[in-house]
C-alpha positions as CSV (number, residue, x, y, z in Angstrom):
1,X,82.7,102.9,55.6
2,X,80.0,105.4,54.3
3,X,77.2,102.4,52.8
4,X,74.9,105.7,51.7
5,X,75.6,104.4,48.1
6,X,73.3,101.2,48.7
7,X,70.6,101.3,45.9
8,X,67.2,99.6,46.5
9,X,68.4,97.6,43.7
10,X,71.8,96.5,45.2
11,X,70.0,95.8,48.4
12,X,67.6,93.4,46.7
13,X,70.4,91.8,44.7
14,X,72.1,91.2,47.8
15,X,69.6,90.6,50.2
16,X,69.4,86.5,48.9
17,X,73.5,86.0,49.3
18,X,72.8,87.5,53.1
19,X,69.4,85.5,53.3
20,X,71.5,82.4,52.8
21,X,74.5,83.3,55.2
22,X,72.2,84.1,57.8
23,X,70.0,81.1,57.8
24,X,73.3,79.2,58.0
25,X,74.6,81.2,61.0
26,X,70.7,80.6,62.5
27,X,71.2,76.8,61.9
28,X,75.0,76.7,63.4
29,X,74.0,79.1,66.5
30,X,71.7,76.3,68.0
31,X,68.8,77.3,69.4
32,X,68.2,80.6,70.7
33,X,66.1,81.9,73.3
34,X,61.7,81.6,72.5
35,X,61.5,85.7,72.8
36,X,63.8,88.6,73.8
37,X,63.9,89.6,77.1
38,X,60.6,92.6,77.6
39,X,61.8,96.2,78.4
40,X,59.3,97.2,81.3
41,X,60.9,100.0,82.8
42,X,59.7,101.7,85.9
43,X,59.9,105.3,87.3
44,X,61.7,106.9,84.3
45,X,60.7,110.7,84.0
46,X,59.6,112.5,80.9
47,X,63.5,113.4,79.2
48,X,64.5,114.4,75.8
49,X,67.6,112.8,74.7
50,X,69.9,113.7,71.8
51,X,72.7,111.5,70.4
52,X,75.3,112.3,67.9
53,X,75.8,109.8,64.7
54,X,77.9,109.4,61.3
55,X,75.5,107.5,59.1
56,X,74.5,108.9,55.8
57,X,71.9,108.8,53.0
58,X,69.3,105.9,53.9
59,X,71.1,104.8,57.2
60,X,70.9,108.1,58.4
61,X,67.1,108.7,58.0
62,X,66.7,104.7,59.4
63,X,68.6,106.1,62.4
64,X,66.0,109.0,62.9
65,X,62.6,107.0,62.4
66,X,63.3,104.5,64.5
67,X,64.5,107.1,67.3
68,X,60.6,108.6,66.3
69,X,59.4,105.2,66.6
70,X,60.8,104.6,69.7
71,X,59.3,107.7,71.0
72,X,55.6,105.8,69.9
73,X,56.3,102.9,72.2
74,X,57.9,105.0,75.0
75,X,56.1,108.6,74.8
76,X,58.1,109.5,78.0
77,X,61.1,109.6,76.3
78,X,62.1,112.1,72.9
79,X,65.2,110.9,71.0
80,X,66.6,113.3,68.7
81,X,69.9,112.5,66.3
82,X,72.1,115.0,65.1
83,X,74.3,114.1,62.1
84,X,78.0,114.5,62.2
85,X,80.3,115.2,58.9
86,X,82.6,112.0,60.0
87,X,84.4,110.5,62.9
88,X,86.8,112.9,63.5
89,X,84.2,116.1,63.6
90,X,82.2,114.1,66.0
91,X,85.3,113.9,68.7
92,X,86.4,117.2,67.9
93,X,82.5,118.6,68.6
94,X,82.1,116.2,71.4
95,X,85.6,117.3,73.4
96,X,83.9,121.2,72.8
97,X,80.2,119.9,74.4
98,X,82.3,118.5,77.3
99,X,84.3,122.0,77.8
100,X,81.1,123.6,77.6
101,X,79.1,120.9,79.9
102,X,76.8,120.6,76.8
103,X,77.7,117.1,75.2
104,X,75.0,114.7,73.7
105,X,73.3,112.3,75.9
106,X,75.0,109.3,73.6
107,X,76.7,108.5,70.5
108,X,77.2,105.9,68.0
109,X,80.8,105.8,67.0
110,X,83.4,103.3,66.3
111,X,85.4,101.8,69.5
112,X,88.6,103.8,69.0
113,X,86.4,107.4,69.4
114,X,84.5,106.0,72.3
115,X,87.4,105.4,73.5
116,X,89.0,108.7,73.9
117,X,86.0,110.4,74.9
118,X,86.0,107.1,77.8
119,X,89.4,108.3,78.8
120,X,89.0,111.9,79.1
121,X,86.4,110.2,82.1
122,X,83.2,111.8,79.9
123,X,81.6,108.4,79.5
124,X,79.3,106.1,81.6
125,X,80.8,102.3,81.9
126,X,77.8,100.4,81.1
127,X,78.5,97.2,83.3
128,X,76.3,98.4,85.9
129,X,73.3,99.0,83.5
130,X,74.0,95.7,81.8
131,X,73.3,93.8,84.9
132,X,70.9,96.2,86.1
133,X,68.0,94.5,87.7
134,X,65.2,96.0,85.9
135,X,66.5,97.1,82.7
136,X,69.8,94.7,82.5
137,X,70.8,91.7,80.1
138,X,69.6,88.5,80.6
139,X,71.3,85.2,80.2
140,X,68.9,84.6,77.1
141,X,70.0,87.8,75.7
142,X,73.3,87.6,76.3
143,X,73.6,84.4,74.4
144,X,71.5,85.4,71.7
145,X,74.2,88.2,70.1
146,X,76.7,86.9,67.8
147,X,79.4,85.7,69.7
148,X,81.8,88.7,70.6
149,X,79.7,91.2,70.0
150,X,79.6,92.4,74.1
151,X,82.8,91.9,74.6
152,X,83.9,94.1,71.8
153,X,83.2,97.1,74.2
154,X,85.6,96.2,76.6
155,X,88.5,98.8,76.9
156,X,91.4,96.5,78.2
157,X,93.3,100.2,79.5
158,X,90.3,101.2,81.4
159,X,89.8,98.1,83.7
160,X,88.3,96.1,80.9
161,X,85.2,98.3,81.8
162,X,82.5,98.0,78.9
163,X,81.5,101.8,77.3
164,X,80.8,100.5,74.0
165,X,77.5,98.7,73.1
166,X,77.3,97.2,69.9
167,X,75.2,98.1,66.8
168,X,76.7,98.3,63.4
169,X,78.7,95.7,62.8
170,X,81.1,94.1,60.1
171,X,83.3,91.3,59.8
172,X,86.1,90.2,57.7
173,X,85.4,87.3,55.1
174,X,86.9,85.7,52.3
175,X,85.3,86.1,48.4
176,X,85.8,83.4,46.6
177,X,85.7,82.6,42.5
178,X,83.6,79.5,42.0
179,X,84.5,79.4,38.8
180,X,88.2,79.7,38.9
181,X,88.1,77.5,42.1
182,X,86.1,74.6,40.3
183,X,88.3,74.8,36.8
184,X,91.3,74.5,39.3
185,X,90.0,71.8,40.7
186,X,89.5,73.7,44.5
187,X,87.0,74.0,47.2
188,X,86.8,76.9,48.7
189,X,89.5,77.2,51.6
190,X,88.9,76.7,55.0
191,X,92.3,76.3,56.4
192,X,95.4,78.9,55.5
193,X,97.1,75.2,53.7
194,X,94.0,75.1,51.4
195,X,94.4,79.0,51.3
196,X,97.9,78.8,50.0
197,X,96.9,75.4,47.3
198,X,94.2,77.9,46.2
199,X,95.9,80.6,45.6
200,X,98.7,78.9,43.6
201,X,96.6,76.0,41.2
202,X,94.1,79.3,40.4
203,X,97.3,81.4,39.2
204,X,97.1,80.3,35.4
205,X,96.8,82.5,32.6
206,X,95.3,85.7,32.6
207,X,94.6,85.2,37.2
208,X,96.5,84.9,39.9
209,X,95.1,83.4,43.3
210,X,94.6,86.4,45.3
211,X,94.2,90.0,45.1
212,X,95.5,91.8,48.0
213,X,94.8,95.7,49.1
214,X,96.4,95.7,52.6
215,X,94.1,96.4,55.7
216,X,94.6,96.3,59.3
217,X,91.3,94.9,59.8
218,X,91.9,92.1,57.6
219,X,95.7,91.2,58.9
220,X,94.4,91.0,62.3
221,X,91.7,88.5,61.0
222,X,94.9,86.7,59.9
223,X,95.9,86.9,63.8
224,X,92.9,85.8,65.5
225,X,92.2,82.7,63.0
226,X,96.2,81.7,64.1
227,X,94.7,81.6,67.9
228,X,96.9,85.2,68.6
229,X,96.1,88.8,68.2
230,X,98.0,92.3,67.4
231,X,98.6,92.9,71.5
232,X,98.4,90.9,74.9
233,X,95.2,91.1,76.8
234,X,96.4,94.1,78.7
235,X,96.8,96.2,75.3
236,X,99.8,96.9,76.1
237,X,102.3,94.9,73.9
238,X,102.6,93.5,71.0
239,X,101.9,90.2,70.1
240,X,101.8,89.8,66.1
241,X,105.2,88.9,66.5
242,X,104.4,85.4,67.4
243,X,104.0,82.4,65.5
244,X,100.8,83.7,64.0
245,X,102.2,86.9,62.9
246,X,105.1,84.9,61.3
247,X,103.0,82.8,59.6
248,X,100.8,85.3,58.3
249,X,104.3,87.1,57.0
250,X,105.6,83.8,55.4
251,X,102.2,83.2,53.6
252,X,102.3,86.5,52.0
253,X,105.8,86.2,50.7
254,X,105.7,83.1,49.1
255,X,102.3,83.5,47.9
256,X,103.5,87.2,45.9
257,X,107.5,85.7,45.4
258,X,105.5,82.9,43.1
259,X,103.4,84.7,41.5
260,X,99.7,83.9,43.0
261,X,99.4,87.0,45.1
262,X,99.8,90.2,44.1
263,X,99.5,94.3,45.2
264,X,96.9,96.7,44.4
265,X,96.7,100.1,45.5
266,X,92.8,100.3,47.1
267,X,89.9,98.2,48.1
268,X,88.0,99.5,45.2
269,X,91.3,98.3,43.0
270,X,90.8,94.9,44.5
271,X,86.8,94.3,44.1
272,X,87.8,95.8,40.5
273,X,89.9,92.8,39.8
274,X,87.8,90.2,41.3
275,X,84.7,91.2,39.4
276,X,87.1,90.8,35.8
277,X,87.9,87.3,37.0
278,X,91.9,88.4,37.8
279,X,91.6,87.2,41.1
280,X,89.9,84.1,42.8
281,X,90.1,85.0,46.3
282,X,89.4,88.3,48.2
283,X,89.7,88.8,51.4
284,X,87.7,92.0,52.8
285,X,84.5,92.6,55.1
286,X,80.8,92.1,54.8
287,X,80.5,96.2,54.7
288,X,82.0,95.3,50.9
289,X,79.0,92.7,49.7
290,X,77.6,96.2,47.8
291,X,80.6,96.9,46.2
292,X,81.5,93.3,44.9
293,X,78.5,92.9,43.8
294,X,78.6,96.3,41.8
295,X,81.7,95.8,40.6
296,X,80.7,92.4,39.5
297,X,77.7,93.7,37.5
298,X,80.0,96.8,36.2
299,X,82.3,94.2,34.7
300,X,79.1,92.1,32.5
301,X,80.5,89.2,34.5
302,X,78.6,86.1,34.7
303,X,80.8,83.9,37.3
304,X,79.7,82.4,40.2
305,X,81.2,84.3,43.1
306,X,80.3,83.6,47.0
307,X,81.3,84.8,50.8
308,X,82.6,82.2,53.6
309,X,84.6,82.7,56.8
310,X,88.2,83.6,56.6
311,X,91.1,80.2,56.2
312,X,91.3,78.9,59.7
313,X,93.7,76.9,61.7
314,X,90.6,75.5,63.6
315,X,87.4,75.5,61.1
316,X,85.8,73.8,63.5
317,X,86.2,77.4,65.9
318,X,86.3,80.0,63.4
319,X,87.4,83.9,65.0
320,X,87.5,86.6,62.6
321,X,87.9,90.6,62.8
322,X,84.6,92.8,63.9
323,X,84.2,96.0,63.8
324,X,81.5,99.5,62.7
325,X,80.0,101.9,64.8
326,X,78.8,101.3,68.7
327,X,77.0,103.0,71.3
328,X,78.2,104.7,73.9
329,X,76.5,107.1,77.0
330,X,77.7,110.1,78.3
331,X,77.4,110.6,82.1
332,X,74.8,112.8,82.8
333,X,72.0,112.6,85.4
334,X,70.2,108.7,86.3
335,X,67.3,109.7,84.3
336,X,68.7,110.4,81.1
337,X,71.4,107.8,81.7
338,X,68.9,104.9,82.1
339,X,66.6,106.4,78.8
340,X,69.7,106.5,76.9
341,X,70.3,102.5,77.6
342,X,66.7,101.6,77.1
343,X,66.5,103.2,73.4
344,X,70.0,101.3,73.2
345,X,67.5,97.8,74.5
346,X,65.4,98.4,72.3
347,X,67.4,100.0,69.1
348,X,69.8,96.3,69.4
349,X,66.1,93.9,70.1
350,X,65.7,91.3,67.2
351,X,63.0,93.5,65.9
352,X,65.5,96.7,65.6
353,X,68.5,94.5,64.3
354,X,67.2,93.0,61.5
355,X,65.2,96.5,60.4
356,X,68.4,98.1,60.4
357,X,70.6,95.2,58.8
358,X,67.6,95.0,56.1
359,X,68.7,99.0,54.8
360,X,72.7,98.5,55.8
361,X,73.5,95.2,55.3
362,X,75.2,95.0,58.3
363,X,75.8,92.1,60.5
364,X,72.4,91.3,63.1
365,X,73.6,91.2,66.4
366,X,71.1,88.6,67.6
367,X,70.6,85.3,66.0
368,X,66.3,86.2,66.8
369,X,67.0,88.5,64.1
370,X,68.1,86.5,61.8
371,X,64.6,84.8,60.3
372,X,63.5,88.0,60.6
373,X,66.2,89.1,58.0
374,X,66.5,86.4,55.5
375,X,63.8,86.4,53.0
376,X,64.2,83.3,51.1
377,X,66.5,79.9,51.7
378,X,65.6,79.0,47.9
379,X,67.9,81.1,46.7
380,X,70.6,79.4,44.7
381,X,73.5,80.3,46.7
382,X,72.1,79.4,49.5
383,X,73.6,75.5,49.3
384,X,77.7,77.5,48.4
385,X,77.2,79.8,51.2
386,X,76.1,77.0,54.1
387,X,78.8,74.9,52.4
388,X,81.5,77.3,53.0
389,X,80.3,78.3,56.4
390,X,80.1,75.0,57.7
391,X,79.1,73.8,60.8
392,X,80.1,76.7,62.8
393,X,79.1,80.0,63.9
394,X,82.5,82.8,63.6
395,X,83.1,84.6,66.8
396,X,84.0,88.1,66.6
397,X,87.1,90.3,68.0
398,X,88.1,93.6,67.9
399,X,90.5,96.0,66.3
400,X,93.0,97.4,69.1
401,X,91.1,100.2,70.5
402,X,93.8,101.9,72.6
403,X,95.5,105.7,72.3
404,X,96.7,106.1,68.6
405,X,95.6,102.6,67.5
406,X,95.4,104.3,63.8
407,X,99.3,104.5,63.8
408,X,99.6,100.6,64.9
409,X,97.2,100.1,61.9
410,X,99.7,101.9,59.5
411,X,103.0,100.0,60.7
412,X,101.0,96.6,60.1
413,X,99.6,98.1,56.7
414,X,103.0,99.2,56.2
415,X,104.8,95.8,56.8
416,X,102.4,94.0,55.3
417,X,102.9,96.0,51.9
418,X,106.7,96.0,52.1
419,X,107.0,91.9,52.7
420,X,104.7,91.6,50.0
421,X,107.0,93.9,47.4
422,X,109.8,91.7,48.6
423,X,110.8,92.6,51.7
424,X,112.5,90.0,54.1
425,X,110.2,88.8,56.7
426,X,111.6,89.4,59.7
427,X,113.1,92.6,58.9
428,X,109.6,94.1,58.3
429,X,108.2,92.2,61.5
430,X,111.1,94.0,63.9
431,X,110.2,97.2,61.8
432,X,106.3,97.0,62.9
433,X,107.2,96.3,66.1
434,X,109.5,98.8,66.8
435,X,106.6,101.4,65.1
436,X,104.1,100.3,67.5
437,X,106.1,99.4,70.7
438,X,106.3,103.3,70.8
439,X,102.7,103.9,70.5
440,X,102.3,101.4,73.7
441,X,105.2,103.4,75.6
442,X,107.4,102.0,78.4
């Protein structure tokens, strides 16, 4: 999603709701590690790197001063970023470098264009400079991401060999109506029982219990807090047919058959109806805490509103849907290989994270960053948010990733709308699955 629209004054609206969540996740992620692990590399000549990017408006110039930054602490090495028009004009430019032996040193794209460029063989599996002696991970820094986060790179089709590294990050979440919740007598819902008695004792008058603008992202949030996922391990069947998928089905079409759920064409349709108080529950991702907010303040609405993990089936372990933009390294000569992973060290240290989540709002991928992100725990939802988080810090998984994932994304957008316009369950499921066992192949 293109964040460019973030105004200094959204940002310091918002910066207290994220202040508050990630204190939270510092307080349920234990204690982390005194200090990040120093980058004291040895023996790297003078390079000049260049790495392709999507980010816009104030992300964008973020992106290039802390490359220029990065240049002040490592002279040695120039980093210089070349904007792309969108995801699609980066591949298409990328596949043309590559025929031309003139692609970028490294990128930072989401996991299903690293992907392709990772199977046309153009990219450098990063294993070996993860556990690299000098340069590599260590077991304090690999514990100190939000859980997930490194193994979101694996590419299950390619060996399970990482090419992705993470940096800008999302997650699904659920927004939640105080004030239709309290007047229903509700708490906010941590299981997909409490989900569904939500949904139904808020549907009175002019509301219903939850406003729903189909995403894949947010359906196979619906998988992983089940325990399941869209495919097997492998990537290479599917797997929402299971009792999760079923579930998630069944929720939806007695949720929308009585009345408490209901269809909306967009996500902007959805925030729309949430902010005029239609809606108690919204389920979307953190990329959206702009928006909401915006929408709310559009609307001259004065209800409380707040952001918790997605219903459950164990609270106590909650798993919800990650995704955004990751990096990935072209193969190309030691020397420019090895620079391109230490301005990825550095750009993902606790320093970097929370500089860059402070402008984008996204995710930090280290819990270090966290104090270094949240201004204030005064703020007044700051008691709401640790409430609905809980005692536990979500873990993070990935969309699928393989060849033409976008067309498994519309068969489950696709089932999900038709169940919840009345269509039988199972016919829908077997309709998905047929869809997307042909993407997989034999």
């Amino acid at each position: 999603m293109n964040r460019s629209y973030l105004t200094k004054k959204v940002q310091r609206l918002l910066r207290p709701y994220l202040s508050a969540a990630f204190l939270l996740l510092t307080a349920c992620a234990g204690n982390p590690p005194a200090s990040a692990s120093p980058l004291t590399p040895t023996g790297l000549a003078p390079v000049t790197l260049t790495f392709w990017y999507t980010r816009t408006g104030a992300a964008g110039t973020l992106l290039n001063t802390m490359a220029n930054d990065f240049h002040k602490a490592y002279p040695s090495i120039t980093v210089q970023g070349v904007a792309k028009k969108d995801e699609g004009d980066l591949l298409r430019q990328g596949i043309a470098g590559m025929a031309m032996n003139q692609p970028p040193d490294f990128i930072i794209a989401d996991n299903r264009t690293i992907g392709e460029f990772a199977r046309k063989d153009a990219l450098l599996a990063l294993d070996p400079l993860m556990n690299d002696a000098s340069l590599g991970l260590r077991d304090g820094d690999r514990a100190d991401f939000f859980p997930g986060l490194i193994d979101s790179g694996r590419f299950p089709d390619l060996k399970n060999q990482s090419f992705a590294f993470p940096f800008d990050e999302s997650a699904v979440v659920l927004y939640y109506n105080s004030d239709l919740l309290k007047a229903a007598k509700a708490d906010p819902p941590h299981t997909w029982d409490q989900f569904a008695a939500a949904a139904r004792s808020t549907t009175k008058g002019g509301a219903h219990g939850w406003v729903m603008a189909p995403s894949a992202a947010v359906f196979y949030s619906f998988l992983f807090s089940r325990g399941s996922s869209a495919l097997n391990d492998a990537q290479t069947q599917v797997q929402f047919n299971d009792d999760a998928g079923v579930k998630s089905l069944q929720l939806i079409a007695t949720l929308s058959k009585g009345g408490s759920a209901y269809l909306v064409g967009s996500a902007g349709a959805a925030r729309a109806d949430f902010a005029q108080s239609k809606a108690a529950l919204l389920i979307g991702t953190t990329d959206e805490l702009a928006a909401v907010s915006d929408a709310v303040t559009r609307a001259g609405a004065t209800f409380q509103w707040g952001v918790t993990s997605i219903p459950q089936n164990d609270p106590a372990h909650p798993l919800t849907t990650i995704s955004g933009a990751n990096i990935a390294i072209f193969n190309g000569s030691p020397d420019r290989t090895r620079a391109a992973w230490l301005f990825t060290r550095w750009l993902t240290e606790p320093a970097q994270t929370a500089r860059w989540s402070r402008v984008t709002l996204s995710i930090p991928l280290r819990a270090l960053a966290l104090p270094l992100v949240a201004d204030s725990a005064t703020n007044p939802l700051f008691q709401r948010l640790r409430d609905g988080f809980g005692n536990a810090l979500p873990s993070g998984r990935p969309m699928p990733a393989v060849k033409d994932a976008a067309q498994i994304d519309a068969a489950v957008v696709e089932m999900w709308a038709a169940v919840a316009n009345g269509a039988e369950p199972n016919a829908a499921m077997s309709r998905a699955v047929t869809l997307v066992s042909r993407v997989l192949g034999p």
